[in-house]
C-alpha positions in Angstrom: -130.4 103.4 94.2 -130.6 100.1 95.6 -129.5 96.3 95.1 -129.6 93.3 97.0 -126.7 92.6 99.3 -123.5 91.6 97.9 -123.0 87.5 97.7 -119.8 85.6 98.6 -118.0 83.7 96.4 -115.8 80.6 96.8 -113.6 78.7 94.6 -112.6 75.6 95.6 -110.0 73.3 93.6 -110.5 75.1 90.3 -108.5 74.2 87.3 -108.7 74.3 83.7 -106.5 73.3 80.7 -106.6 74.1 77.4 -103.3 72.2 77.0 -100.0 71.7 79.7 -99.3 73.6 81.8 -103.1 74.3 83.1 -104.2 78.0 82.8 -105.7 77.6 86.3 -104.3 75.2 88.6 -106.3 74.5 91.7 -107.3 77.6 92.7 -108.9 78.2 96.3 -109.9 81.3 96.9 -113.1 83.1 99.2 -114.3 86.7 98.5 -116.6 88.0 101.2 -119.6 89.2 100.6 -119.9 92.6 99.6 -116.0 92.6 99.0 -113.9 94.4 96.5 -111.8 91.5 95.3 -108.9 92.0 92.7 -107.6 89.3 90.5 -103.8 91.0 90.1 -101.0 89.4 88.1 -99.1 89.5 84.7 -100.2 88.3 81.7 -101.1 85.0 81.1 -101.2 84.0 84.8 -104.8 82.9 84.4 -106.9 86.1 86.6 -108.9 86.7 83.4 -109.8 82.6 82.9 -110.6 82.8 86.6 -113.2 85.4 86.4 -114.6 84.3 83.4 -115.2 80.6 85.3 -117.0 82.6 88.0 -119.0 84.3 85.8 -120.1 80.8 84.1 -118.6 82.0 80.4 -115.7 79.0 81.0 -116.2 75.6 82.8 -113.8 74.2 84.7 -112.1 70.9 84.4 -112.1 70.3 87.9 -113.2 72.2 91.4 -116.5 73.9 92.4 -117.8 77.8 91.9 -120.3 78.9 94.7 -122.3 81.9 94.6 -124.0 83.1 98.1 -123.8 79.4 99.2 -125.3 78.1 96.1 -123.1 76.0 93.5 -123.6 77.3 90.7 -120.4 75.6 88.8 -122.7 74.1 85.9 -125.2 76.8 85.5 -124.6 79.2 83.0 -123.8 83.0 83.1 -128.2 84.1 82.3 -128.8 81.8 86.4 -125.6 82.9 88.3 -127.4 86.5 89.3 -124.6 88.6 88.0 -123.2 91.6 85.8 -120.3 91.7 84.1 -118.3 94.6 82.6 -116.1 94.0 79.8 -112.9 95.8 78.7 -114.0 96.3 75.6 -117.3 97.6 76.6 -119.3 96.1 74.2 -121.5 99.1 73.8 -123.8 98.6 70.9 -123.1 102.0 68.7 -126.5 102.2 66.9 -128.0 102.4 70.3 -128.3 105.7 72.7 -126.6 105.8 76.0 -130.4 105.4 77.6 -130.8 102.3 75.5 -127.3 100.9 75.7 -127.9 100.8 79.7 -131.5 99.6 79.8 -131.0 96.8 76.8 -130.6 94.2 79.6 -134.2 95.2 81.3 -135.6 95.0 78.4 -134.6 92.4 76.9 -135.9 90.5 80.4 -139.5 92.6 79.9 -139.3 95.0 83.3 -142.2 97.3 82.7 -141.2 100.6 81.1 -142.0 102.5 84.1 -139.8 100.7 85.9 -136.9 100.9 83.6 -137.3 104.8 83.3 -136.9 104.7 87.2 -133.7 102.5 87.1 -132.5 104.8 84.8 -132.8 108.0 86.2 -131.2 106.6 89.5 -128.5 105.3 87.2 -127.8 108.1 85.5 -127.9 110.5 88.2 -125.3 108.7 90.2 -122.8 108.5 86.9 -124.1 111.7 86.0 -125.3 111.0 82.6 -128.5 112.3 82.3 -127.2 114.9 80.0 -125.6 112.2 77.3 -128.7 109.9 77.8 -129.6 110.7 73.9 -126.2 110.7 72.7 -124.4 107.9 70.4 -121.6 105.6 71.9 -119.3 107.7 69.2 -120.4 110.7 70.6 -118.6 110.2 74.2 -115.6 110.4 75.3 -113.7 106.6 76.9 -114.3 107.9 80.1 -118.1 108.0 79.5 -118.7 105.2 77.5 -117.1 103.2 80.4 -119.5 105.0 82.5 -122.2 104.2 80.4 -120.8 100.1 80.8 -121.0 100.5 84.5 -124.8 101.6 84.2 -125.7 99.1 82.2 -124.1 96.8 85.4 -125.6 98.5 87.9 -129.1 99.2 86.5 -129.4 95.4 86.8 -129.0 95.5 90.4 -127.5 92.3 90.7 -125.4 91.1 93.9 -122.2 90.4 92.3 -120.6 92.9 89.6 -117.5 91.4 87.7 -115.0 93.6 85.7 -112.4 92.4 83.3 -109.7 95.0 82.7 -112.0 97.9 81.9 -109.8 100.8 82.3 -107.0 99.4 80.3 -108.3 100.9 77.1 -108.1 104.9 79.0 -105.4 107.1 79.6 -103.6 107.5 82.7 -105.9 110.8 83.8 -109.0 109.0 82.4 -108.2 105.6 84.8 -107.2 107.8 88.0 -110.6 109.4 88.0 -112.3 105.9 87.2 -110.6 104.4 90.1 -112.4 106.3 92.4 -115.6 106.5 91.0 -116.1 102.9 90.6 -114.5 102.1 94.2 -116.6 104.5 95.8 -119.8 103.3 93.5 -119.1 99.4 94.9 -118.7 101.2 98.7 -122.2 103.2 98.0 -124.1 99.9 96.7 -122.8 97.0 98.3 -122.2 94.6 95.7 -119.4 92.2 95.3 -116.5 93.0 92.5 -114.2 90.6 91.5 -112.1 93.2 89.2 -109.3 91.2 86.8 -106.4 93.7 86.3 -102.2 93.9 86.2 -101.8 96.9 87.3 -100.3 96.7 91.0 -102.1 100.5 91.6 -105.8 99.7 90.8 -105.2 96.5 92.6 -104.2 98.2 96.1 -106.0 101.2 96.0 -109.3 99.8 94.9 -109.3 96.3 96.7 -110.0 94.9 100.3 -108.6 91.8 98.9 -105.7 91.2 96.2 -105.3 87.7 94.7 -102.0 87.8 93.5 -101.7 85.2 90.6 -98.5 83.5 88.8 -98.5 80.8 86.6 -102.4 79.2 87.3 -101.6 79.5 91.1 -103.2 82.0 93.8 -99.6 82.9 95.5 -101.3 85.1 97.9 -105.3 86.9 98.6 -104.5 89.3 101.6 -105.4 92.9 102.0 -103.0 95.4 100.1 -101.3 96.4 103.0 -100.7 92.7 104.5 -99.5 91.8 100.8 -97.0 95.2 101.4 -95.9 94.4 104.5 -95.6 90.6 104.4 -95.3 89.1 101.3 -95.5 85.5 101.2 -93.3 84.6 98.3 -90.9 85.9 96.8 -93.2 86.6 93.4 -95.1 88.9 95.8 -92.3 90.3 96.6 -91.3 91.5 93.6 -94.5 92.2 92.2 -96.3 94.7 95.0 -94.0 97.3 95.4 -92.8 100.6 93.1 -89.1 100.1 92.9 -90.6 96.5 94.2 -88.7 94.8 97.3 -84.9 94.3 96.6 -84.2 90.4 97.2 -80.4 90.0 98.5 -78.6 87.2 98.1 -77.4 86.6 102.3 -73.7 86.3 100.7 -74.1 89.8 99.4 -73.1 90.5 103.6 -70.0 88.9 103.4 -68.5 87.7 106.2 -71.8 89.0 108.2 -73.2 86.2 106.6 -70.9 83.5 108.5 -71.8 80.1 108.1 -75.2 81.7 106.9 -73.7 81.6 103.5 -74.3 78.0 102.6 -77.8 78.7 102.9 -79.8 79.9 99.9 -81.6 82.5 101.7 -82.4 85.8 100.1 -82.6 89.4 102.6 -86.1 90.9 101.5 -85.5 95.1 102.2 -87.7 97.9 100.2 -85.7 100.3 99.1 -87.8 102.7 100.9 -86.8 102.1 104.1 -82.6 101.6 103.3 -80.8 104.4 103.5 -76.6 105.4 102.8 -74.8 104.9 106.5 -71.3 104.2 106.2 -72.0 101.8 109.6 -74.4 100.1 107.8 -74.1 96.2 108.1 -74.1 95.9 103.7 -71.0 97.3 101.7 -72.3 98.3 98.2 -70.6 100.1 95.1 -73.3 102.9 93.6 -74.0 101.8 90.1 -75.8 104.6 88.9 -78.1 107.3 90.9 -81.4 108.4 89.3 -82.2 112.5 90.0 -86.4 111.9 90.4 -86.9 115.3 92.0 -88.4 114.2 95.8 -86.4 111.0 95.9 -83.0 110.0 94.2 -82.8 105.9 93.4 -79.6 104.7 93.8 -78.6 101.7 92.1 -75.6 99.6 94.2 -74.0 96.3 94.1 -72.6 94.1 96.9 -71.0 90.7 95.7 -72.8 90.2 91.9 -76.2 91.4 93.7 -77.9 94.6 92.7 -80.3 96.3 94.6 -81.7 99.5 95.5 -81.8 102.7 97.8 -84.4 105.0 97.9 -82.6 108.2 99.2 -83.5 111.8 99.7 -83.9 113.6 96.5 -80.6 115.6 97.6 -78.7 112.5 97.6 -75.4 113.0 95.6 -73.6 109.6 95.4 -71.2 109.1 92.2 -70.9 106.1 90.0 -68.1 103.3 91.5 -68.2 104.9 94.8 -68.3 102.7 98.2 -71.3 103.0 100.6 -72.6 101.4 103.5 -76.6 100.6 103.5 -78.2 101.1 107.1 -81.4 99.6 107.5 -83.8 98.1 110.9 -83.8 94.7 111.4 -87.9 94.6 111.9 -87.6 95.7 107.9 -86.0 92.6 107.4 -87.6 89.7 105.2 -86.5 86.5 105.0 -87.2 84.1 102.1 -86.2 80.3 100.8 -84.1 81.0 97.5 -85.0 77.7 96.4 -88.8 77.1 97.5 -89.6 80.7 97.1 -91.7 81.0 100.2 -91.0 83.1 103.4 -88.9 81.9 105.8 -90.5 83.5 109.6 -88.7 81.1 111.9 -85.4 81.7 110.9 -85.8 85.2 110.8 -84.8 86.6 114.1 -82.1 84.5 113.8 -80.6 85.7 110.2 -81.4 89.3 110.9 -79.3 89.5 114.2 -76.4 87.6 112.7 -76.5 89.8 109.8 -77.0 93.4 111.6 -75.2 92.6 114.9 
C-alpha cells in the first residue's frame, strides 16, 4: 500500500486558555518527518489539547502550527492533509467494516474501483478481509480498533494522529496493538503524533517522547535519552518503573559536607543501587517486596525514602541497617528548587559524596 511521504510538523509558541492557568503554555516542539512522535504525560497536562490544535479541531490563542512547511494554524481539520484516530473509535455501527473504512473515500467521491483497491490493500495488511461484512458489534476491541486504523490509513494521508486509542483494550489486547501499529507507521512512512499516559506505549512505540506537565513540554528526546538523562526532575520521576529515586544530598550525612546547604537532590534508579555495606549511603530497610526475579527494597536515610532493586534472593528484614553501593557515572544531579538538572556541578557532588 502506499502514501505520500510523512510531513514534519512544528509548533512554535502555542498556547491556549480556556481559563488560568492555560492548558497549553507556549509550546515549541518539531516532529520530523515521517517520525513517531508521542505526546506522554498525566492527565490534564494538555498532550490531548495539543494534538487536537495540530489537527485544526482547537485554535490556539497564540503561536503558529505548520504542516510540511506550510502554516496551516487557521485552516481547518477537512485542508490540513491528515487522519486522525479517535479513542473512542467513532465507528458508525449500522455500517460494515468495508463501509466504516471507505466512508471517508466516499464521502470525497474516489471512483468505486478505486476504493475497492484501497480496501483490499487495507484490509489485507490489518487482516480484515474476513470481517469486511461484519457489524462494528460483531468484533471484538481489538478489531474494531483495527478497523479505525483502516479507515486512517485507506486515506493515505502524510500525517496520522491518534488520541489515546488503546486505552479502551485490555492489557493483552494493547501489547499486540503496540506492535502492530508501530510496525504499520515503520511499513508506510507517515508521521504519528500519538497522545497517551502510559510511559510503555510512549517508549516502545516512539522515536520521540514529548513529556508534558502542566501546559509545558518539559522534555521531546528519544526514549532512551529521556532514560538516561532526564532533564527535570518531573522526567525523572515520570520515565522509569520503580521511576528514579530523588535523594535529598543530606540523606549522605556527613558525605554531604558543606554540600548540605545546598538544595540538591542525588538522582539514582533503583536499578542500578545495590546492598554493600561500603556503600557511601546508610539506609534502614523499610519494607522488601518478594517480586519473583527482583526483590524492591524500600529504605530510609535521614526522612528520605528511596529504593533498591536487588536480586530476587535478596533477604533484608524490616528496621535493619544497610549500606547502598552504587557508580558515580549513575549519578544525577538536580536543582531542588528550579527542578532542572544540574551537569556542571555534577562531577563535583558525586566525588564528594562517593569518595
Amino acid at each position: 500500500m502506499s502514501t505520500p511521504d510523512g510531513k514534519s510538523i512544528s509548533l512554535s509558541g502555542i498556547t491556549k486558555s480556556w481559563g488560568d492557568p492555560p492548558a497549553v503554555d507556549h509550546v515549541d516542539l518539531e516532529i520530523a518527518a515521517g517520525q513517531f512522535t508521542a505526546l506522554l504525560g498525566p492527565s490534564g497536562c494538555g498532550k490531548s489539547t495539543t494534538l487536537r490544535i495540530i489537527a485544526g479541531l482547537e485554535f490556539p490563542d497564540s503561536g503558529t502550527v505548520t504542516i510540511g512547511g506550510e502554516d496551516v494554524t487557521a485552516l481547518p481539520p477537512a485542508k490540513r492533509n491528515i487522519a486522525m484516530v479517535f479513542q473512542s473509535y467513532a465507528l458508525f455501527p449500522h455500517l460494515s467494516v468495508a463501509e466504516n473504512i471507505t466512508f471517508g473515500l466516499r464521502t470525497r467521491r474516489v471512483p468505486v474501483g478505486e476504493r475497492g483497491e484501497r480496501l483490499k490493500r487495507a484490509a489485507d495488511l490489518l487482516e480484515l478481509t474476513p470481517y469486511l461484512d461484519r457489524k462494528p458489534s460483531q468484533l471484538s476491541g481489538g478489531q474494531q480498533q483495527r478497523v479505525a486504523l483502516g479507515r486512517a490509513i485507506i486515506a493515505e494521508r502524510p500525517v496520522c494522529l491518534m488520541d489515546e486509542p488503546l486505552s479502551n483494550l485490555d492489557a493483552r489486547l494493547r501489547h499486540e496493538m503496540r506492535s502492530e501499529i508501530r510496525a504499520l507507521q515503520q511499513k508506510l512512512g507517515f508521521t504519528m503524533v500519538y497522545v497517551t499516559h502510559d510511559q510503555v506505549e510512549a517508549i516502545t512505540m516512539a522515536d520521540q517522547v514529548a513529556l508534558m506537565n502542566k501546559g509545558h513540554v518539559e522534555q521531546a528526546a528519544s526514549p532512551r535519552e529521556i532514560y538516561d538523562r532526564p532533564a527535570t526532575v518531573f522526567a525523572a520521576r515520570f520515565i522509569g518503573t520503580p521511576p528514579m529515586n530523588l535523594i535529598p544530598i543530606q540523606a549522605f550525612g556527613e558525605k554531604a559536607g558543606t554540600l548540605a546547604s545546598q538544595n540538591y537532590l542525588i538522582g539514582i534508579r533503583p536499578e542500578v543501587m545495590h546492598l554493600d555495606a561500603d556503600g557511601p549511603l546508610k539506609a534502614t530497610v523499610v519494607e522488601a517486596e518478594f517480586l519473583g526475579s527482583e526483590t524492591l527494597v524500600t529504605c530510609e536515610a535521614v526522612n528520605s525514602r528511596f529504593v533498591v532493586s536487588a536480586s530476587g534472593g535478596t533477604e533484608v528484614g524490616r528496621g535493619e541497617s544497610v549500606g547502598i553501593g552504587f557508580k558515580q557515572s549513575d549519578m544525577h544531579l538536580f536543582d531542588g528548587d528550579k527542578g532542572a538538572r544540574c551537569d556542571g556541578e555534577l562531577s563535583a557532588v558525586a566525588a564528594a559524596l562517593c569518595g
